[in-house]
C-alpha positions in Angstrom: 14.3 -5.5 -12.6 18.2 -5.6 -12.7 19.3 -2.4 -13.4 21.7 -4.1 -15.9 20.7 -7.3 -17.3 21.5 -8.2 -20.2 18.9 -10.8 -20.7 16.6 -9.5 -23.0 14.2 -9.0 -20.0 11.1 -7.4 -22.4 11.1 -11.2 -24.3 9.2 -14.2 -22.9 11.8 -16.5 -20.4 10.9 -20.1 -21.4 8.9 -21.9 -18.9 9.3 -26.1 -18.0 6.7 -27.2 -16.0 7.4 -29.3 -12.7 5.4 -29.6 -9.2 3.5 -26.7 -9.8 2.7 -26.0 -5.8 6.0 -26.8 -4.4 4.2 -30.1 -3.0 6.2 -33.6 -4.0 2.7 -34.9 -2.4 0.0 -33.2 -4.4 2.0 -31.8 -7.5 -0.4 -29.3 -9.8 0.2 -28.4 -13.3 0.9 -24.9 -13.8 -1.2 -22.9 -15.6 -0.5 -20.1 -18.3 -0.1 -16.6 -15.7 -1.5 -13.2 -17.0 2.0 -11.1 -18.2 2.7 -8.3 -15.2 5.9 -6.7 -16.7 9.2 -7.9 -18.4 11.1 -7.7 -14.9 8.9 -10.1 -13.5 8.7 -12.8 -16.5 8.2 -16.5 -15.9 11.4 -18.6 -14.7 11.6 -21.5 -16.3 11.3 -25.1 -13.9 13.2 -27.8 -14.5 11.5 -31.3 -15.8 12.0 -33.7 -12.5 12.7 -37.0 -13.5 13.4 -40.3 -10.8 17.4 -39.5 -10.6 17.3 -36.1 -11.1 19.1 -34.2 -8.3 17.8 -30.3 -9.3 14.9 -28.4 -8.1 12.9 -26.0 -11.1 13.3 -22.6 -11.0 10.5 -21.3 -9.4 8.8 -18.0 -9.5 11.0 -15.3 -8.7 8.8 -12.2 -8.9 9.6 -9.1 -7.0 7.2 -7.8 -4.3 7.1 -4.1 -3.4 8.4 -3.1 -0.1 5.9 -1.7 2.5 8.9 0.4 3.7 12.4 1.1 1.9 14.7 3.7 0.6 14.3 3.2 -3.3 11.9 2.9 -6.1 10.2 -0.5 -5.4 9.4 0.8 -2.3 5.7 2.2 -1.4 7.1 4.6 0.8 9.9 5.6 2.8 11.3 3.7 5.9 13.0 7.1 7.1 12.0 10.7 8.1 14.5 12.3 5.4 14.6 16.2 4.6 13.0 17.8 1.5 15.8 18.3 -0.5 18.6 15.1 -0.8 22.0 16.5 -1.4 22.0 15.3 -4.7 23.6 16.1 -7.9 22.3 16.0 -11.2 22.8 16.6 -14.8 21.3 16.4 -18.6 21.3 13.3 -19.8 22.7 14.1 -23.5 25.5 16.8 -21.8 27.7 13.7 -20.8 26.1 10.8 -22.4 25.2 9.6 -25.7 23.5 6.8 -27.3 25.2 4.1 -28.4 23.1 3.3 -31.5 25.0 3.8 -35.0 21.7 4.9 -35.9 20.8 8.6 -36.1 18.3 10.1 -33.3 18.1 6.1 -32.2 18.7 5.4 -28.8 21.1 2.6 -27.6 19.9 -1.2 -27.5 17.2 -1.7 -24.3 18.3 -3.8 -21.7 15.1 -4.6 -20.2 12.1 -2.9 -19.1 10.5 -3.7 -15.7 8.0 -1.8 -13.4 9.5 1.2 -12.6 12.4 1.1 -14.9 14.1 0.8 -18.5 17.8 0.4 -19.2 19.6 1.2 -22.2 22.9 0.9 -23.3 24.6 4.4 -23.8 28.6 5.4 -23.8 30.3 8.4 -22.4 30.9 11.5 -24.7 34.5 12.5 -25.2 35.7 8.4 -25.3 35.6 5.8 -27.3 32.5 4.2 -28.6 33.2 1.1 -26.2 33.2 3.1 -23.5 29.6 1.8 -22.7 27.1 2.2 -19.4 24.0 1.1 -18.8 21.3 3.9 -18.4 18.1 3.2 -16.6 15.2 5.8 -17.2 12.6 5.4 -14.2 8.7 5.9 -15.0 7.0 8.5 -14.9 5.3 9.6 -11.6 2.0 7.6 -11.2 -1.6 8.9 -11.2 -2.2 9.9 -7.5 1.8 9.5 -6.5 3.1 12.2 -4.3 5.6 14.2 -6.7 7.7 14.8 -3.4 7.7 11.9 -2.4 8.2 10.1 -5.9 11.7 12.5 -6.5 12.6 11.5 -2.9 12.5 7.5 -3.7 14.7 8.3 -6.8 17.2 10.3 -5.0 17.3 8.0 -2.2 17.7 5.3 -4.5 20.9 6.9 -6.2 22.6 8.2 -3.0 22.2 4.7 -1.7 23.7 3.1 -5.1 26.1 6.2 -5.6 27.8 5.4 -1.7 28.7 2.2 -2.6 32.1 1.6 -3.8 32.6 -1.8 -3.7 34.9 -4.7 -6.8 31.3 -6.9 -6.6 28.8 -4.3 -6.3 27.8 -2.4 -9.4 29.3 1.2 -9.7 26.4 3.7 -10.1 28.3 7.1 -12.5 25.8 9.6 -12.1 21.7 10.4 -11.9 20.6 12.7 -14.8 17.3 13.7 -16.5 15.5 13.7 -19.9 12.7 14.8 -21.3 11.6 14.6 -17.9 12.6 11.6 -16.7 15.1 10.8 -14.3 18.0 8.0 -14.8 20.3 6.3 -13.0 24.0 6.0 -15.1 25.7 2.9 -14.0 28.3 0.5 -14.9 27.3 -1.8 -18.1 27.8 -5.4 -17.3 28.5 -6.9 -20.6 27.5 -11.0 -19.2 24.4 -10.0 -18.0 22.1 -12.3 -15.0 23.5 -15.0 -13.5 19.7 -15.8 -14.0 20.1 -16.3 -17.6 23.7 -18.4 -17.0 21.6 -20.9 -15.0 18.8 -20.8 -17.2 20.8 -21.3 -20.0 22.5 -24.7 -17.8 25.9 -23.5 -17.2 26.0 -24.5 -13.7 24.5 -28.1 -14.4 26.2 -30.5 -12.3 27.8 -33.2 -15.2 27.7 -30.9 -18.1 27.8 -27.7 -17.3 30.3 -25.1 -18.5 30.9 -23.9 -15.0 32.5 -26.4 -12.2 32.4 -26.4 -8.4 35.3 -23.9 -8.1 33.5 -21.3 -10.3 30.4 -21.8 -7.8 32.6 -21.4 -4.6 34.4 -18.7 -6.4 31.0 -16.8 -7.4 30.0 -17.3 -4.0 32.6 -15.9 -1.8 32.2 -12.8 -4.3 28.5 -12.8 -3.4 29.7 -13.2 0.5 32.0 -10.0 0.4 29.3 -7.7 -1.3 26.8 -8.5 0.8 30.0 -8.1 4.3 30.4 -4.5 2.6 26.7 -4.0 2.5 26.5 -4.5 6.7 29.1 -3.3 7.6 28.1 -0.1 6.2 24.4 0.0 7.4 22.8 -1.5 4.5 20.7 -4.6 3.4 20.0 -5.6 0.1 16.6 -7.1 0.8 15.6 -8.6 -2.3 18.9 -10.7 -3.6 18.4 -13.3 -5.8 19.7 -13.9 -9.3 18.0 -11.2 -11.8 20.5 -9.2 -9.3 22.9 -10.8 -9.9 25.2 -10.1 -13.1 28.4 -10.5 -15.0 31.0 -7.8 -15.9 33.5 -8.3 -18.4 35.9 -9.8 -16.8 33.9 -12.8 -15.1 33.2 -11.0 -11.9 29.9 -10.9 -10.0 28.5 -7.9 -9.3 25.2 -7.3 -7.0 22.9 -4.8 -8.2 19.4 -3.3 -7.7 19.0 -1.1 -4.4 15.1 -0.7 -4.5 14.0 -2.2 -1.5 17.3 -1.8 0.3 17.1 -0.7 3.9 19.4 1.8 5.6 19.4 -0.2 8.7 22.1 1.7 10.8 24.2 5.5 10.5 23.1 8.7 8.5 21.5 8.4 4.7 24.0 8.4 2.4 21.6 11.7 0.5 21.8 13.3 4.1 24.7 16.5 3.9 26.0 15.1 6.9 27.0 12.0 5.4 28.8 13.3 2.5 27.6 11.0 0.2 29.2 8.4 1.9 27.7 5.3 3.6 28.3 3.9 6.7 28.3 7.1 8.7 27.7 7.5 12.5 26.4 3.5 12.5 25.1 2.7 16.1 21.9 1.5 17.0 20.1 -1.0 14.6 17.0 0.0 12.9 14.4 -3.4 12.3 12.2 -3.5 9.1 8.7 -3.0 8.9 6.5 -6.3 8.8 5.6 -6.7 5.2 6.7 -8.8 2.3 9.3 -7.4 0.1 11.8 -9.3 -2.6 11.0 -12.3 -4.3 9.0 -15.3 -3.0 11.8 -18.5 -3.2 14.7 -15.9 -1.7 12.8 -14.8 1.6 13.5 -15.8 4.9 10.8 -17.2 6.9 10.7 -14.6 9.8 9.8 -12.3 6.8 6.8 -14.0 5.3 5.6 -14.6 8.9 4.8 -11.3 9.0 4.6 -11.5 12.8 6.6 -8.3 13.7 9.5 -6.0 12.8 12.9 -8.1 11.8 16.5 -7.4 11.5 17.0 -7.3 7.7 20.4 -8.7 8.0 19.4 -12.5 8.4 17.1 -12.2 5.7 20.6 -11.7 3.2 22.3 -14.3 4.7 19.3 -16.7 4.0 19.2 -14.9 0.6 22.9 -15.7 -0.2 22.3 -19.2 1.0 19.4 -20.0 -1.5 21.4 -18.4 -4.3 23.9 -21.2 -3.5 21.6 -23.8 -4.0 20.2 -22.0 -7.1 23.6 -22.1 -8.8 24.8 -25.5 -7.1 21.1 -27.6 -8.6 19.6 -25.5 -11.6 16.8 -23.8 -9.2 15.6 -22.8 -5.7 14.7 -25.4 -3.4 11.0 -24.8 -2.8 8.3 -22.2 -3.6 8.4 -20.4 -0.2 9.7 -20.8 2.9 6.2 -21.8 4.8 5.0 -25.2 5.9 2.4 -25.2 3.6 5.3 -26.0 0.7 6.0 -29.8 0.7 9.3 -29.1 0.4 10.3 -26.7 3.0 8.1 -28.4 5.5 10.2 -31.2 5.0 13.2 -29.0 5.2 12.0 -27.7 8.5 10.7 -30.7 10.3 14.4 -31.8 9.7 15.7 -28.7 11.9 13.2 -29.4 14.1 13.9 -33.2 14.9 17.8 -32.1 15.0 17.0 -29.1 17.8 15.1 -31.6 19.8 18.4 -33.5 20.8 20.9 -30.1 19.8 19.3 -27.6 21.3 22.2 -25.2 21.5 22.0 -25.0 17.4 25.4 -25.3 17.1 26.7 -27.4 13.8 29.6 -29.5 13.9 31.3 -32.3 11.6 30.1 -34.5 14.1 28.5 -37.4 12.5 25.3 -36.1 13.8 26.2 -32.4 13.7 24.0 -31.1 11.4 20.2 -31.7 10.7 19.2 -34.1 8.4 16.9 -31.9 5.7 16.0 -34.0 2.8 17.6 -35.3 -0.3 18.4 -32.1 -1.5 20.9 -31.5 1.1 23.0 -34.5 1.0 24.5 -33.2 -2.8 25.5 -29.9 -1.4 29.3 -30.9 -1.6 31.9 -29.7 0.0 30.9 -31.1 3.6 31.9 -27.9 4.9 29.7 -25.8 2.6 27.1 -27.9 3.5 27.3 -27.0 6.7 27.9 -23.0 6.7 24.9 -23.6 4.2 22.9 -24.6 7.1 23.9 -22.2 9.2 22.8 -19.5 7.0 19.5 -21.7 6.8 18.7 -21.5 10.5 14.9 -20.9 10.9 15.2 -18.7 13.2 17.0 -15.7 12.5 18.3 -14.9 16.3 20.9 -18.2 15.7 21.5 -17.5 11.8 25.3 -17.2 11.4 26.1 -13.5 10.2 27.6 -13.1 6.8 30.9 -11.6 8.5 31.1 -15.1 10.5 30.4 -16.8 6.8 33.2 -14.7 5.2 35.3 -14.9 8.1 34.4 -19.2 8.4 37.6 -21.3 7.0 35.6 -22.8 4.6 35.1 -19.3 2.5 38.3 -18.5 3.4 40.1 -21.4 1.6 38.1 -21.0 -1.6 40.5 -19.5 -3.9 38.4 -16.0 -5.7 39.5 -14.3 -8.9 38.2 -11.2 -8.5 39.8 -8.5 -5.7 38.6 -7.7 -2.1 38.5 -4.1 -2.4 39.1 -0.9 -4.6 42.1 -0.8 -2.4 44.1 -3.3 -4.2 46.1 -1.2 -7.0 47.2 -4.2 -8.5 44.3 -5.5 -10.0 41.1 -3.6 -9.3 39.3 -1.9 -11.6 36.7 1.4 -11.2 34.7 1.5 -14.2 32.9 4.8 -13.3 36.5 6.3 -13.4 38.4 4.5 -16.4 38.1 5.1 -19.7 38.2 1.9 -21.9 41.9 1.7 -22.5 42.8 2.7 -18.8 40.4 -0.5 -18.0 42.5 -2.9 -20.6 45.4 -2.1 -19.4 45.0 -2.3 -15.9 43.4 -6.2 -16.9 46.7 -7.1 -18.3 48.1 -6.9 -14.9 45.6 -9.0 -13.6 46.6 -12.8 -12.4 43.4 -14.6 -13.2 42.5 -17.8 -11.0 39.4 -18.3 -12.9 37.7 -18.2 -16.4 34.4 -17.1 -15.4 33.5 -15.8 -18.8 30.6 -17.4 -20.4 30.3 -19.4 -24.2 28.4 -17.1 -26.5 24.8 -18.1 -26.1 23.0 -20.4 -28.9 20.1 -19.5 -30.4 17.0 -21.9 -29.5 13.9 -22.1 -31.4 10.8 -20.8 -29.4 8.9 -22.9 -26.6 6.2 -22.4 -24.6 5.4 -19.8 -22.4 4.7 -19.1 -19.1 4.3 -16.0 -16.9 4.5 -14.8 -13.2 2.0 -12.2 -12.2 2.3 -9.7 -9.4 1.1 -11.0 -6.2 1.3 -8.1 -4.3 0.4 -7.6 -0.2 
């Protein structure tokens, strides 16, 4: 789950039914699913009609990774000492809940499999001084105690590295009542999940235009730069991990499945808590499904051998485009046996035949010719890097510093700042109290009003829910 959605995650997400396999051919109707857990509820589909341009949001549940450095992972992708340099505190010495209510704890976020979040604000500031606080499980019935303290440590020092104005700032990993939690910045906005499913990004009506798209994108674009550049992928991006802060900026969240694909563990006491150290040699992923179904790269659910995890971001990135750009992902998974990415595919594949280099151009036959789908993505130039960062195979897929560094991304004019770097107008939550933060907004030049209308209150429909597949 997101460590810090705001969507309610522990209520029902409304379901609309629409081509239930991913097969324009042979559509199903969908059936009521069995409820797993409030992080992986249903995502509602849009209704398809004749001159209707969006693709339903399909089922977006998360799959444990065979090998990974957090939580979600079954066990760990590196040989890591016994004790992470790591520290840690009591929950209630620095924190406290933010409930008005005696002995009440703050307002839940969501609850998922191996987590809960809570809203809880600092002691010694003001009461809007607010985090998000996610509690993990307890250990499971024939789980490893070792190795179940290791996944949570690894999982901070991973989150706790990262220091990034679209990443989520992770304050500090405490315990109570024997649990462990992870203290992080509160996003007050929430999912962009919930901002599509609520139709903000619709394409006539929507509250959010194709600037706030292209501006939420190169945000995405730089997280994910600051992620590789400092030996880390993601590995299950999508929109649940995606959220809002109060300002309108994105932030990526959710390190359980993230790989350490190059330099020391941030845990490690030679790293220093710090990421990115000693990077050389890149380490591939596991074979193994991991991250949810509509966001994963082909070479992934191919299954055929160990991958670089970075293409599978860049894909990930790319499919978040579209999700934002048409109201939901466009197909089911990315295998032939979905009508929609075989048509998708056979495109790339006619287009190689005569372009066998790969290479996309503005050439009136530059770029492959992928279905109707593609044709709306507007700007031509998006369109194209869009592509590019949907090459089936990963070897040619563009790498997100060539996206960033592409003048298409580089023309798009983004609110939020590059770095912590920028005095001017960045802003470290996990180091501001709440007046420091308002004041240093003042000073901000805003490009964008990312901010979203207050949500209205809709009367109850019908239900669906996602399961957990599993390996």
């Amino acid at each position: 789950s997101s460590s810090t959605a705001l969507s309610n995650m522990n209520q029902p997400r409304q379901g609309i039914t629409w081509g239930g396999n991913g097969n324009p051919r042979d559509p199903k109707k969908h059936m009521p699913w069995r409820r797993r857990s409030a992080s992986t509820e249903s995502v509602p589909q849009v209704q398809k009609t004749p001159d209707d341009k969006t693709v339903g949001l399909l089922d977006t549940f998360s799959r444990p990774a065979v090998e990974g450095v957090g939580m979600k992972a079954r066990r760990l992708s590196l040989s890591l000492p016994d004790e992470f340099v790591v520290d840690y505190c009591d929950l209630d010495k620095e924190f406290k809940s933010s409930s008005l209510m005696p002995g009440k704890r703050g307002k839940c976020l969501g609850r998922g499999a191996t987590a809960e979040v809570r809203i809880m604000s600092r002691r010694g500031t003001t009461s809007e001084d607010l985090v998000a606080v996610k509690e993990f499980r307890g250990r499971e019935k024939g789980e490893d105690e070792d190795e179940y303290i290791k996944k949570i440590k690894s999982e901070y020092s991973i989150a706790k590295s990262l220091h990034h104005p679209n990443i989520v700032e992770t304050v500090r990993l405490c315990t109570d009542r024997g649990r462990w939690n992870h203290v992080m910045e509160f996003c007050t906005h929430g999912e962009m999940f919930t901002l599509v499913q609520r139709k903000l990004f619709h394409r006539d009506h929507g509250h959010y235009k194709i600037a706030d798209r292209l501006c939420f994108f190169k945000q995405l674009i730089r997280a994910v730069d600051y992620l590789h550049s400092h030996g880390i992928a993601h590995r299950d991006i999508k929109l649940e991990n995606i959220l809002l802060d109060k300002e309108g900026h994105l932030k990526l969240s959710d390190f359980g499945v993230a790989e350490v694909f190059s330099g020391e563990h941030p845990g490690l006491r030679v790293a220093a808590g710090e990421c990115g150290k000693n990077m050389g040699e890149v380490r591939l992923s596991t074979p193994g499904i991991c991250g949810s179904l509509p966001y994963i790269a082909p070479e992934v659910l191919d299954k055929r051998g160990n991958y670089d995890p970075r293409p599978l971001d860049v894909w990930s990135c790319a499919i978040v485009f579209l999700t934002m750009a048409f109201g939901g992902c466009p197909w089911q998974a990315a295998r032939t046996d979905d009508g929609y990415y075989e048509r998708f595919k056979k495109g790339w594949d006619e287009w190689l035949e005569t372009h066998p280099d790969g290479q996309i151009t503005d050439a009136p036959d530059g770029h492959p010719k992928c279905g109707q789908l593609f044709s709306f993505v507007n700007p031509p130039p998006i369109k194209r890097l869009i592509l590019k960062m949907l090459h089936p195979n990963p070897e040619m897929r563009i790498t997100i510093r060539d996206v960033l560094n592409s003048s298409c991304i580089k023309s798009i004019d983004c609110c939020c700042p590059e770095s912590y770097d920028d005095p001017a107008c960045c802003i470290d939550t996990s180091k501001c109290d709440s007046r420091q933060t308002s004041k240093m907004a003042a000073q901000k030049r805003y490009l964008h009003h990312h901010i979203p209308p207050d949500a209205k209150k809709k009367t109850a429909e019908k239900f669906y829910h996602r399961f957990d597949m599993g390996e």
